[in-house]
Each structure stands twice: as structure tokens, then as C-alpha cells.
N, CA, C and O atoms as a GROMACS GRO file, in nm:
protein
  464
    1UNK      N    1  -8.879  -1.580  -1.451
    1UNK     CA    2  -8.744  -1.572  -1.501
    1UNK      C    3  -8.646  -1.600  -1.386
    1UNK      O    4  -8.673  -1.556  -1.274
    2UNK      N    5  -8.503  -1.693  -1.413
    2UNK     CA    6  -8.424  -1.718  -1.294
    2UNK      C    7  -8.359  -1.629  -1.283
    2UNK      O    8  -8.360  -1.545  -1.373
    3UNK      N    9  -8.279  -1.611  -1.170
    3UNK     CA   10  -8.198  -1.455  -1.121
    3UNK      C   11  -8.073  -1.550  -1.198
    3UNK      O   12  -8.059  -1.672  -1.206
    4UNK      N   13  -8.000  -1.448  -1.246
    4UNK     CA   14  -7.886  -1.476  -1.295
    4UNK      C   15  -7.756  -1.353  -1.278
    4UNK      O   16  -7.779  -1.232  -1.284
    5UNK      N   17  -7.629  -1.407  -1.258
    5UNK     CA   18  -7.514  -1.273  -1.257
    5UNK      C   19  -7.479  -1.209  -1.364
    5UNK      O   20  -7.435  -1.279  -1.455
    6UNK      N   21  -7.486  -1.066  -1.386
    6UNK     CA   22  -7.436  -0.978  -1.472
    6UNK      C   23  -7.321  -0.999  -1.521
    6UNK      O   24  -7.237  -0.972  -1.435
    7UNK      N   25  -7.262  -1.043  -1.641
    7UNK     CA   26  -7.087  -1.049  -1.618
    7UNK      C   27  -7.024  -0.948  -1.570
    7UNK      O   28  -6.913  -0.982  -1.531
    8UNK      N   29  -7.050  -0.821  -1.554
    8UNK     CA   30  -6.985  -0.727  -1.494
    8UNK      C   31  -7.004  -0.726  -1.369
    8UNK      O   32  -6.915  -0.679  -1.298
    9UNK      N   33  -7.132  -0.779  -1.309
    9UNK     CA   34  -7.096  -0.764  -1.186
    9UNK      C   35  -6.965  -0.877  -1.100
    9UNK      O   36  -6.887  -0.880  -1.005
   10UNK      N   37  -7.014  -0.953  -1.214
   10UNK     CA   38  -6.918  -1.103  -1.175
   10UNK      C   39  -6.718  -1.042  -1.227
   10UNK      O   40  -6.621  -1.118  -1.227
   11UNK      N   41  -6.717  -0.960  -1.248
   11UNK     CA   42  -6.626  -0.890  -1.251
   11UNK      C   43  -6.556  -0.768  -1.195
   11UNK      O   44  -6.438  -0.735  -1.188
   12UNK      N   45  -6.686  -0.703  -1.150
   12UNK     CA   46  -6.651  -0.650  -1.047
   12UNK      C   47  -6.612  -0.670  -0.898
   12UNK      O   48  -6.552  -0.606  -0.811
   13UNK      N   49  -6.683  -0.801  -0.914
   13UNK     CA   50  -6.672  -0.884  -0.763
   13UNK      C   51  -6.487  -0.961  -0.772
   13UNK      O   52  -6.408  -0.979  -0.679
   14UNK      N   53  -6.475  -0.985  -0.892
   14UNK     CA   54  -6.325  -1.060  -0.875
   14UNK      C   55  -6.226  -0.928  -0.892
   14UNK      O   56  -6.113  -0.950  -0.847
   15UNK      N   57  -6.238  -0.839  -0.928
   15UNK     CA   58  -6.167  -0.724  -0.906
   15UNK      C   59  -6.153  -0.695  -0.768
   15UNK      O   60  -6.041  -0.692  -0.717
   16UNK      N   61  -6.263  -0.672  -0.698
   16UNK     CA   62  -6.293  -0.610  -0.549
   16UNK      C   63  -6.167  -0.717  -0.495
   16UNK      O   64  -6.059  -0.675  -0.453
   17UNK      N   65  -6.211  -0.892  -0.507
   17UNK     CA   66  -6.128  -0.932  -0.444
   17UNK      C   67  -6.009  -0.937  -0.415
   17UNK      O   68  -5.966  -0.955  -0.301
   18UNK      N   69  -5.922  -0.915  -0.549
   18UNK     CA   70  -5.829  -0.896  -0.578
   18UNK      C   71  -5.770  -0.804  -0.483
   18UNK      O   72  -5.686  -0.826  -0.396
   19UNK      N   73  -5.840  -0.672  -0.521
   19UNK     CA   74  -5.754  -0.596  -0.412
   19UNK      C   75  -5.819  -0.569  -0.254
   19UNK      O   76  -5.822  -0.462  -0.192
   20UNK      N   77  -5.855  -0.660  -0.224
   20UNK     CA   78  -5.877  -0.715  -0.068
   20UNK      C   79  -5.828  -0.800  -0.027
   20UNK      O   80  -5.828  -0.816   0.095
   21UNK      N   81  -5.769  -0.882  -0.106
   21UNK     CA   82  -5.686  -1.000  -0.056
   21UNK      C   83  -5.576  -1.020  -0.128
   21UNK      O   84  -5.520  -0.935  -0.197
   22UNK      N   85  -5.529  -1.180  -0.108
   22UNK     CA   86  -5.344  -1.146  -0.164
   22UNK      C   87  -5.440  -1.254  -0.329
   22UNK      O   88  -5.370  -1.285  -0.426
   23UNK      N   89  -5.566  -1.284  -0.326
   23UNK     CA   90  -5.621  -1.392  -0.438
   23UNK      C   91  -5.587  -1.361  -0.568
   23UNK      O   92  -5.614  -1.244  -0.596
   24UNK      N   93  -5.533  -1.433  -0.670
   24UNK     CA   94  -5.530  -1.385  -0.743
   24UNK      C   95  -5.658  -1.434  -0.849
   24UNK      O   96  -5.655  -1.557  -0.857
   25UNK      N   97  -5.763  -1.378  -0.928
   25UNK     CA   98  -5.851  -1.464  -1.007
   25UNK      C   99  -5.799  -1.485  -1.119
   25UNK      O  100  -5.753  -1.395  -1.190
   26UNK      N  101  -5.800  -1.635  -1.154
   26UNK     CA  102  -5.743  -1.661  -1.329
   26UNK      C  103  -5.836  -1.677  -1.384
   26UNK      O  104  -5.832  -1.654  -1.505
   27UNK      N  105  -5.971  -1.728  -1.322
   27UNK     CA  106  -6.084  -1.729  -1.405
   27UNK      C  107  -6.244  -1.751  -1.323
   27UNK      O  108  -6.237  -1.799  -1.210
   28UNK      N  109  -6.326  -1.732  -1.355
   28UNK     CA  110  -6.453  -1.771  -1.257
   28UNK      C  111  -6.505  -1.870  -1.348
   28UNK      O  112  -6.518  -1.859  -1.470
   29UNK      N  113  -6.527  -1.946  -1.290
   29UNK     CA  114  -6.593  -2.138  -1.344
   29UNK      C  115  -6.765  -2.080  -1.290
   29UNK      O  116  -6.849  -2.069  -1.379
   30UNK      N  117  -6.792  -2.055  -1.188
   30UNK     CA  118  -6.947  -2.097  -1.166
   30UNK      C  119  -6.946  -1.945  -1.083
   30UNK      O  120  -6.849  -1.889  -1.033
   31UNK      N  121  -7.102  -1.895  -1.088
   31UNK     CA  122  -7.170  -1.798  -1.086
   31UNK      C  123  -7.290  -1.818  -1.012
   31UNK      O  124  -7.350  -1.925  -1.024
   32UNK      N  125  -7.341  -1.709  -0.922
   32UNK     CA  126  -7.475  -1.742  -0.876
   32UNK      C  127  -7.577  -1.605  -0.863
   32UNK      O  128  -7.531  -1.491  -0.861
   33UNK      N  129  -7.623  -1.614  -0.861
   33UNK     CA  130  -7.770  -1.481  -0.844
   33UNK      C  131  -7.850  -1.497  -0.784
   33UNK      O  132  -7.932  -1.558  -0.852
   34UNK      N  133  -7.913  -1.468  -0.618
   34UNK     CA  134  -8.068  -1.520  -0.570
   34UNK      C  135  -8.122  -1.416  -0.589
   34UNK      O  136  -8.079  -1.306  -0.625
   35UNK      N  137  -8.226  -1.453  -0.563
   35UNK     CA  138  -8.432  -1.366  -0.596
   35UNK      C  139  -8.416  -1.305  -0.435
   35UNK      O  140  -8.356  -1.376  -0.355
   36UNK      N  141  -8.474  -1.162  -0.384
   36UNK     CA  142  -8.471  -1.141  -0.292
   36UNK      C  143  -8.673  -1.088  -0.264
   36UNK      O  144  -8.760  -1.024  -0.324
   37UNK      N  145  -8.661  -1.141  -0.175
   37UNK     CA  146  -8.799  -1.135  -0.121
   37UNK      C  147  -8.860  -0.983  -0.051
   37UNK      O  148  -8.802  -0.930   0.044
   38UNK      N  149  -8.963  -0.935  -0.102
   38UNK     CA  150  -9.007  -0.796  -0.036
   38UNK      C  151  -9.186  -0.853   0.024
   38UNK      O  152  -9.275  -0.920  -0.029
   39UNK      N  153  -9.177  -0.807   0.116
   39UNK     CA  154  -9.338  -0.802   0.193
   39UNK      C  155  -9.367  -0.650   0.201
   39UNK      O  156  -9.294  -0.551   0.212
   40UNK      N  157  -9.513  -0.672   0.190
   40UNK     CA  158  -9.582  -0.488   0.175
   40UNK      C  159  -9.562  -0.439   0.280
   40UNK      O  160  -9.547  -0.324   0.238
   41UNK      N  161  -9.545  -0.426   0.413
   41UNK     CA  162  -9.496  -0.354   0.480
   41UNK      C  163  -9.322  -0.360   0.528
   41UNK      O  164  -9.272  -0.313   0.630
   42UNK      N  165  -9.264  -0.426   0.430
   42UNK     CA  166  -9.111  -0.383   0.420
   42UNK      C  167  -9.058  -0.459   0.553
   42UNK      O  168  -8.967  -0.410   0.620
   43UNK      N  169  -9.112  -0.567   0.583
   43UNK     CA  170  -9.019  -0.622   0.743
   43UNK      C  171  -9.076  -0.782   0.682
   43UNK      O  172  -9.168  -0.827   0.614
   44UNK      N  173  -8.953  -0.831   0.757
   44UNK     CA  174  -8.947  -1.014   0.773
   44UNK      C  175  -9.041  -1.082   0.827
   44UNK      O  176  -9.086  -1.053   0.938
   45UNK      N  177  -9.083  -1.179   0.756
   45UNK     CA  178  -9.178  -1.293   0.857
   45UNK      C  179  -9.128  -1.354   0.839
   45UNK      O  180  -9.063  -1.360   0.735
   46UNK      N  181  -9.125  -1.462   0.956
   46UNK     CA  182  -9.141  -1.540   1.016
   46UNK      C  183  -9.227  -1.614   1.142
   46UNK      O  184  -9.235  -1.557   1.250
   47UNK      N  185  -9.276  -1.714   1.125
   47UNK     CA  186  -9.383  -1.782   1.175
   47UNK      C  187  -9.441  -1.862   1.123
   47UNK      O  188  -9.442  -1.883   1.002
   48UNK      N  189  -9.520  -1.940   1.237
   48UNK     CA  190  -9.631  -2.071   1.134
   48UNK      C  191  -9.721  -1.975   1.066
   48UNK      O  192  -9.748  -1.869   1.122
   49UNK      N  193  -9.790  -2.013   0.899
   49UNK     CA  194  -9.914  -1.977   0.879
   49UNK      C  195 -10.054  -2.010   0.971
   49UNK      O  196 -10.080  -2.097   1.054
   50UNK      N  197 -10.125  -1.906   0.918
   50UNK     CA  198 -10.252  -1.897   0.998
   50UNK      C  199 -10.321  -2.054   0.973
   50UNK      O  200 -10.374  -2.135   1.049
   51UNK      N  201 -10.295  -2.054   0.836
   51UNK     CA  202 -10.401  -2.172   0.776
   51UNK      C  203 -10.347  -2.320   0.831
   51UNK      O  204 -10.395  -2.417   0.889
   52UNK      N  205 -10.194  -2.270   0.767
   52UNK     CA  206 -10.132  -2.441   0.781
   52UNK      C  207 -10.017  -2.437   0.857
   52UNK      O  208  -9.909  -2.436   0.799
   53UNK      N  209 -10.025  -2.435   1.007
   53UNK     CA  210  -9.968  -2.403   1.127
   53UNK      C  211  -9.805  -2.504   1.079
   53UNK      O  212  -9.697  -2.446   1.085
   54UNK      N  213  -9.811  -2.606   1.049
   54UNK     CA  214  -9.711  -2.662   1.016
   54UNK      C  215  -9.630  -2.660   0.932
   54UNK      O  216  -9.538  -2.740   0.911
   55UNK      N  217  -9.672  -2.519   0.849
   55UNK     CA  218  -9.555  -2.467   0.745
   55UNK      C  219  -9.506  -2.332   0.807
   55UNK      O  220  -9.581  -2.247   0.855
   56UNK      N  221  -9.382  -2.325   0.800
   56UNK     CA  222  -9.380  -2.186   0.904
   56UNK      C  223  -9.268  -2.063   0.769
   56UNK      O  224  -9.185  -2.099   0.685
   57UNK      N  225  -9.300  -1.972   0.790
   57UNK     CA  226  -9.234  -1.863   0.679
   57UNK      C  227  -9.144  -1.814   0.751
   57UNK      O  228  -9.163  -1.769   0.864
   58UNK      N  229  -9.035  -1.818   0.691
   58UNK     CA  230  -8.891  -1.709   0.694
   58UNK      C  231  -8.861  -1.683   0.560
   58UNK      O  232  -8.806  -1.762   0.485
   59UNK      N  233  -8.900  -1.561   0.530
   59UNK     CA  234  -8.889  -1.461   0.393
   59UNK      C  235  -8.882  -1.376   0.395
   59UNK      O  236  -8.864  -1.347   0.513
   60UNK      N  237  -8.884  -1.243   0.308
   60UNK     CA  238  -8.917  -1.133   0.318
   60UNK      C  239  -8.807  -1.055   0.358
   60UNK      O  240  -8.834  -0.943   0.402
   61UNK      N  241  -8.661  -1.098   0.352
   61UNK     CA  242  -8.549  -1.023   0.411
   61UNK      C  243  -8.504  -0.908   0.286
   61UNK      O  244  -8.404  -0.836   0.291
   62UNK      N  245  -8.608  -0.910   0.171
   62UNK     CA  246  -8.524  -0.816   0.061
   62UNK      C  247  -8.403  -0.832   0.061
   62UNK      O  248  -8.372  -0.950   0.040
   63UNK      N  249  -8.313  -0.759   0.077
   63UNK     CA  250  -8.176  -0.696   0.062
   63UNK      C  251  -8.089  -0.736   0.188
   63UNK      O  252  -7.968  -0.752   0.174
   64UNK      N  253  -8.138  -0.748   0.287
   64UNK     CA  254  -8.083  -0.762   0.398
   64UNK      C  255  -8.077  -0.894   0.485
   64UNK      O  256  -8.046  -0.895   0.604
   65UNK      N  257  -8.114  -1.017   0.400
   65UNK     CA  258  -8.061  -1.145   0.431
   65UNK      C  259  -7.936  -1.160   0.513
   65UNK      O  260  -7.925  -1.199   0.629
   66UNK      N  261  -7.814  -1.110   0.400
   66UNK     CA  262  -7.662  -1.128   0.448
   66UNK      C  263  -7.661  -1.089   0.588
   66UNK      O  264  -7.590  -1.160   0.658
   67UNK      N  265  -7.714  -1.007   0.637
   67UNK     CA  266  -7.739  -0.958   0.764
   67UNK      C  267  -7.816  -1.006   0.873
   67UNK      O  268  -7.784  -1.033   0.988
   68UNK      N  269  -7.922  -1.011   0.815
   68UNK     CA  270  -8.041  -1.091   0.917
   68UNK      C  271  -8.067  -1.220   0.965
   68UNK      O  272  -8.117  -1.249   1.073
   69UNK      N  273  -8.018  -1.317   0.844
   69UNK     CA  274  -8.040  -1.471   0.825
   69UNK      C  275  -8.021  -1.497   0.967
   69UNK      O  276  -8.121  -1.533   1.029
   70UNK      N  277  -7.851  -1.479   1.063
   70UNK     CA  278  -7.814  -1.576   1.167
   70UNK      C  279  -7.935  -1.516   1.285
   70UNK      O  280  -7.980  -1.592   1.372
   71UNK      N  281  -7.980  -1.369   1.272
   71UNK     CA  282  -8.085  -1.353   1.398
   71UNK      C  283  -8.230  -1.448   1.418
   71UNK      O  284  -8.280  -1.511   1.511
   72UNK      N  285  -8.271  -1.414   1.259
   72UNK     CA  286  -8.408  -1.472   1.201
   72UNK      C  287  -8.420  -1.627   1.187
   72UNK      O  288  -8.527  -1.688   1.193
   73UNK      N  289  -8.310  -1.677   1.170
   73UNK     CA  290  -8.255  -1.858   1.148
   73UNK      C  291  -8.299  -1.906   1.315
   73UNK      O  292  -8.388  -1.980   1.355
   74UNK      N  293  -8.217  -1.843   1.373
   74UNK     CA  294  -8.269  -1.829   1.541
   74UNK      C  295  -8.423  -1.820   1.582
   74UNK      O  296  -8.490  -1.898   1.650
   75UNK      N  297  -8.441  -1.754   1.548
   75UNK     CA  298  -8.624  -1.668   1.580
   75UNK      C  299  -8.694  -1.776   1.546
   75UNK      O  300  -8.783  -1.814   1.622
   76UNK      N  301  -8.666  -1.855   1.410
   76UNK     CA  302  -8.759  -1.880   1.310
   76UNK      C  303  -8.731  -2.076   1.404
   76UNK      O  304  -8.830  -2.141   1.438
   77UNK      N  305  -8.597  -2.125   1.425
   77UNK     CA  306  -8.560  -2.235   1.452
   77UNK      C  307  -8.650  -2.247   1.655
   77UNK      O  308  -8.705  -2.347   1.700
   78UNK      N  309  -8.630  -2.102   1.732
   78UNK     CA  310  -8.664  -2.111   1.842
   78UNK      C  311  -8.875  -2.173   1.801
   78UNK      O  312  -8.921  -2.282   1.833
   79UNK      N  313  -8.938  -2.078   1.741
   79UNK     CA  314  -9.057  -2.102   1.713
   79UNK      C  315  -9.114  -2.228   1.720
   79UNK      O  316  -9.207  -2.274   1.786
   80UNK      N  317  -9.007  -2.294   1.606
   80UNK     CA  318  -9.064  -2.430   1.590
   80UNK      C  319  -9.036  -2.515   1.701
   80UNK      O  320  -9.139  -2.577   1.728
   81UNK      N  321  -8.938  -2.546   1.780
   81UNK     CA  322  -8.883  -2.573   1.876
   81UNK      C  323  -9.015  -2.594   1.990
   81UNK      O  324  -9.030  -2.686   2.071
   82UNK      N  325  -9.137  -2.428   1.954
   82UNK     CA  326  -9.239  -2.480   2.078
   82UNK      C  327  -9.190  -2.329   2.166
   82UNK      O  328  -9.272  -2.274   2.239
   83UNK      N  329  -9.050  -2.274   2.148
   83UNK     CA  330  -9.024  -2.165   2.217
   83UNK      C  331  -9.075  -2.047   2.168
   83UNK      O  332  -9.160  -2.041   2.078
   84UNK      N  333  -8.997  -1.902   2.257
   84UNK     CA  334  -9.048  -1.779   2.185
   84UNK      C  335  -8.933  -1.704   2.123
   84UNK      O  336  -8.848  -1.752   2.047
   85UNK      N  337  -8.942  -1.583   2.164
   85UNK     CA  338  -8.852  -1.478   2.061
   85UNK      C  339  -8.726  -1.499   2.173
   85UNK      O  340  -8.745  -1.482   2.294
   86UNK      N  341  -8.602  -1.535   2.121
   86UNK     CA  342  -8.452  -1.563   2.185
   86UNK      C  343  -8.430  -1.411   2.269
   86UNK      O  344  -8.449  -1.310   2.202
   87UNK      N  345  -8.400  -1.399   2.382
   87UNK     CA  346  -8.375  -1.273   2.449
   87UNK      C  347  -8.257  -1.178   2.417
   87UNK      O  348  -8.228  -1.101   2.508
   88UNK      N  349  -8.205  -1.173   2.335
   88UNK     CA  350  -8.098  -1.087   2.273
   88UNK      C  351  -8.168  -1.011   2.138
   88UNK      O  352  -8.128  -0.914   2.074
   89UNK      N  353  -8.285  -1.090   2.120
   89UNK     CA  354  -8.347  -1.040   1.992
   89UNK      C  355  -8.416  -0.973   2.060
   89UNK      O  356  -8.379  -0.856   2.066
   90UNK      N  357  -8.515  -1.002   2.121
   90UNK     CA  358  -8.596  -0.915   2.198
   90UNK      C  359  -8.548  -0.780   2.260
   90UNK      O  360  -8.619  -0.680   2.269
   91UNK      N  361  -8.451  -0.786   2.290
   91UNK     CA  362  -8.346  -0.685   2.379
   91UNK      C  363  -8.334  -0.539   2.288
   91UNK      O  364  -8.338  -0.421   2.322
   92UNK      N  365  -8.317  -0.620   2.130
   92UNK     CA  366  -8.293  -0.531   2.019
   92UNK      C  367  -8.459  -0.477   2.034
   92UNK      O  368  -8.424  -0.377   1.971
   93UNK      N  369  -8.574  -0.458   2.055
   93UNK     CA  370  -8.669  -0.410   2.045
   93UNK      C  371  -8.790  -0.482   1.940
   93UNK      O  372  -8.900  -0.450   1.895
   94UNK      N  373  -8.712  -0.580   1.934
   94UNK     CA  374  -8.805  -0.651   1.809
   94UNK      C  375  -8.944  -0.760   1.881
   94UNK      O  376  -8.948  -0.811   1.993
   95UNK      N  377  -8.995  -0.764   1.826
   95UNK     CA  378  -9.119  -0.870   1.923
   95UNK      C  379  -9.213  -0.942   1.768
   95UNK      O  380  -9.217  -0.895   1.654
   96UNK      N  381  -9.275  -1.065   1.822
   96UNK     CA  382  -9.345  -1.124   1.779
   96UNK      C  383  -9.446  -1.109   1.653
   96UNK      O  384  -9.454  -1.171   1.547
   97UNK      N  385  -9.504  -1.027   1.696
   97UNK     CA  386  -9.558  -0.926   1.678
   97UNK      C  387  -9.516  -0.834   1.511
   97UNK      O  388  -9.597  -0.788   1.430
   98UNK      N  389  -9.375  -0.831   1.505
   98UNK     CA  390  -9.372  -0.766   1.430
   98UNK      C  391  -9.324  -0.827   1.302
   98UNK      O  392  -9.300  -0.757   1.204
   99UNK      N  393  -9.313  -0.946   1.302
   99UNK     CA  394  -9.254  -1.123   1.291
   99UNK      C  395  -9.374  -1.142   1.161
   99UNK      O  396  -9.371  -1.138   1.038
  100UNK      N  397  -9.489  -1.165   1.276
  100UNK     CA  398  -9.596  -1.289   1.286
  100UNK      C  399  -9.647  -1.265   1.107
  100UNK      O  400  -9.654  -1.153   1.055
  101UNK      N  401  -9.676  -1.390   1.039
  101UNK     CA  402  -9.734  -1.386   0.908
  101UNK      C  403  -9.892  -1.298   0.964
  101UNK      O  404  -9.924  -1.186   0.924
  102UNK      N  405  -9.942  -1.350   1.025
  102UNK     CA  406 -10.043  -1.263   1.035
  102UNK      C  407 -10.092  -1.072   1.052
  102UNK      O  408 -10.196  -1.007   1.065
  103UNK      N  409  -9.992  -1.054   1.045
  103UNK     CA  410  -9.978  -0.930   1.060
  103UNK      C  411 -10.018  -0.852   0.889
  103UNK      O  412 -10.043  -0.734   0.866
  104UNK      N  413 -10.013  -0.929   0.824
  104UNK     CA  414 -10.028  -0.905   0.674
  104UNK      C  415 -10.183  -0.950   0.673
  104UNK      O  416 -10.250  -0.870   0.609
  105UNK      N  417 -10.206  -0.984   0.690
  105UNK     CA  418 -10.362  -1.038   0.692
  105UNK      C  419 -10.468  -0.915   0.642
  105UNK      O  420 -10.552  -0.928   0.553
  106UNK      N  421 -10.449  -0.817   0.706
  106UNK     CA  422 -10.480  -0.699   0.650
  106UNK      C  423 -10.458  -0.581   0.606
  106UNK      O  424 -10.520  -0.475   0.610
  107UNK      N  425 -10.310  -0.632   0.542
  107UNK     CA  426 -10.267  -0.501   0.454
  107UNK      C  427 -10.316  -0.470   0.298
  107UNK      O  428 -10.312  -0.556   0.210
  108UNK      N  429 -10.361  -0.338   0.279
  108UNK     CA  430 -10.443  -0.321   0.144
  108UNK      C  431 -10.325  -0.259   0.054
  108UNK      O  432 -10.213  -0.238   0.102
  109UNK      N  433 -10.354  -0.237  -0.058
  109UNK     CA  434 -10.262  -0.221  -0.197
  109UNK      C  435 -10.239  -0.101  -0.114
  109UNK      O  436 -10.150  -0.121  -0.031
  110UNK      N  437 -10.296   0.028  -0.110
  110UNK     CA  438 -10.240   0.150  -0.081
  110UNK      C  439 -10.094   0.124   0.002
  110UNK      O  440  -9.978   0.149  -0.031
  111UNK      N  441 -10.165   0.047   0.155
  111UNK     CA  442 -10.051   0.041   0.231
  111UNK      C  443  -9.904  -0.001   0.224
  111UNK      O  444  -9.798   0.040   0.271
  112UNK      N  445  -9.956  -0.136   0.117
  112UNK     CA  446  -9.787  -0.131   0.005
  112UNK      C  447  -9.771  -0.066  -0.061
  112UNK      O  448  -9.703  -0.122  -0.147
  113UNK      N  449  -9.787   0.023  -0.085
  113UNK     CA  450  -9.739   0.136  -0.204
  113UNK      C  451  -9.676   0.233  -0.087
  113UNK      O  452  -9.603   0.315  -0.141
  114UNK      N  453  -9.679   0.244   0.004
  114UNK     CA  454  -9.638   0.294   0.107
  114UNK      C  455  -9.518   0.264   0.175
  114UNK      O  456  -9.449   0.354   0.223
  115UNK      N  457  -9.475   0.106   0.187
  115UNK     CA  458  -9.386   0.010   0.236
  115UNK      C  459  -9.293   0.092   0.138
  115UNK      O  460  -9.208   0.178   0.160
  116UNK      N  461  -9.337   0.036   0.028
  116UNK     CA  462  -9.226   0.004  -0.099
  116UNK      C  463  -9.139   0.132  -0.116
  116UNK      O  464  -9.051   0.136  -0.201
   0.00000   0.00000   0.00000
């Protein structure tokens, strides 16, 4: 099924604006909704796959895309590049490691029921 907007939420959103800005809405023409991605232990990959080194994953941001994309866009763009983890990311405590698609390799149902 495609993600689609609630009219209320699509109304609540032109309300919000309204009184955040001077905008006034006369009407909303087009609408959007994305699918948000969850991995069983609840954190982002990014990296080449194990199998097919030349496809590389950035997913898994759930909820927290709006947030993450410009760090992970980085991480995910340094990788392919041939480089490693950008040093401001690293700084934040984050490593490779916690990234890597492989890290799922052996997570069992329990342990997502755990994430989730």
C-alpha cells in the first residue's frame, strides 16, 4: 500500500503554518506521505552489502531522517568515495561498526522484538 496524507494532517500542517509565518493558505494543490524505514536493532545502515559490494544501503532512519539524512548523506557519500567515517561524525561517538549492513547478519526475531 502507498503512504499517503491524512487530510487532517494536511490541515493541520497548513494551520501550524499559518501561525508561524505571515503565509496565508488558500488552498493545498499537492500532498505527500513517505514510508519510513525500521531495522531490528533500531539504528541506520549504511554501507556496501556483503554480497553485492557495489550496492551500498542508506536506510533504516525510521522517524529520524529529517534529522539524520545531512550526517548519514556524508557517511554514506564518504564510503563510496573509497574513504571512512567523516571526523565530526566520529567525534559524536558513532563508528563503522555501528553503520555496517553486516552487523544484522545475525540478528534473530527475539532480538527485534527487543529493538522495536
Amino acid at each position: 500500500m502507498d503512504a499517503f496524507a491524512e487530510d487532517i494532517d494536511v490541515a493541520i500542517g497548513a494551520e501550524r503554518l499559518e501561525r508561524a509565518t505571515t503565509i496565508e493558505v488558500q488552498r493545498v494543490s499537492r500532498s505527500w506521505a513517505g514510508l519510513r524505514t525500521f531495522v531490528a536493532d533500531g539504528s541506520p545502515v549504511v554501507g556496501p552489502d556483503d554480497e553485492f559490494p557495489d550496492f551500498v544501503w542508506l536506510v533504516g532512519q525510521g522517524g529520524y531522517g529529517i534529522k539524520t539524512s545531512p550526517a548519514l548523506s556524508r557517511v554514506c557519500a564518504s564510503l563510496i568515495a573509497g574513504g571512512g567515517l567523516p571526523d565530526d561524525v566520529a567525534r559524536q561517538g558513532v563508528s563503522l561498526d555501528d553503520l555496517t549492513p553486516h552487523r544484522l547478519r545475525n540478528v534473530t526475531p527475539e532480538a527485534s522484538k527487543v529493538a522495536s
